[in-house]
N, C-alpha and C positions, 0 to 999 in steps of 0.2 A: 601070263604077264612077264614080260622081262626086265631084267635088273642089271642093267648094263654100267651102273654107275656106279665111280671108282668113290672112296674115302673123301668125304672134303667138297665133294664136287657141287651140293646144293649149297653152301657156305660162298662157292662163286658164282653161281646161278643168281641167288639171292642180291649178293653185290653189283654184279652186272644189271642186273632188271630194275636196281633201287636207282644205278645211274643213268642207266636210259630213261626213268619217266622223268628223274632231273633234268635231266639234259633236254628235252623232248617238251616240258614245261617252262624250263625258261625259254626256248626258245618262241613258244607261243604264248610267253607272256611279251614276248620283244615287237612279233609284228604287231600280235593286238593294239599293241601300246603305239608302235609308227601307224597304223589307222586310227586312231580315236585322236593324234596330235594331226589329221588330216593329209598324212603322206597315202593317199589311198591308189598308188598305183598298182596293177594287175599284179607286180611281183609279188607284191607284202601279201595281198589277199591271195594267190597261189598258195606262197609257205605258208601260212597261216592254215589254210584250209589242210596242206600235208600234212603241216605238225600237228592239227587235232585229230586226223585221222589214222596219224601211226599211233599217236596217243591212245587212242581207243583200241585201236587194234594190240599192243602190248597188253591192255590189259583185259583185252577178251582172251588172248593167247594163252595168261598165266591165270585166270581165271579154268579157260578150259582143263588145261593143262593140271592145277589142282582137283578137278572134278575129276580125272581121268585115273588120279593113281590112287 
């Protein structure tokens, strides 16, 4: 197993991951919300369907990612 990581570093790990699923969640609460007020063009459902499936993917990522160390 290696241990490449300096002092501090999961302390930014951490912070960075808490603002991506923010980020990543408001932004799929924004299109859901421009589809249910009936703006249902192909755009909003595109980004909608990316941002819940980065959404997931971070957190299979840091999911894995805990299982692994």
């Amino acid at each position: 197993m290696r241990d490449s990581k300096k002092p501090g570093e999961h302390g930014s790990n951490t912070k960075f991951f808490i603002l991506l699923l923010i980020v990543l969640g408001i932004n799929s609460l924004r299109y859901g919300n421009y589809l249910l007020e009936d703006s249902t063009n192909i755009y909003n459902w595109v980004f909608l369907i990316l941002n819940l499936v980065s959404l997931l993917l971070v957190l299979l990522m840091n999911t894995k990612r805990k299982n692994n160390s």
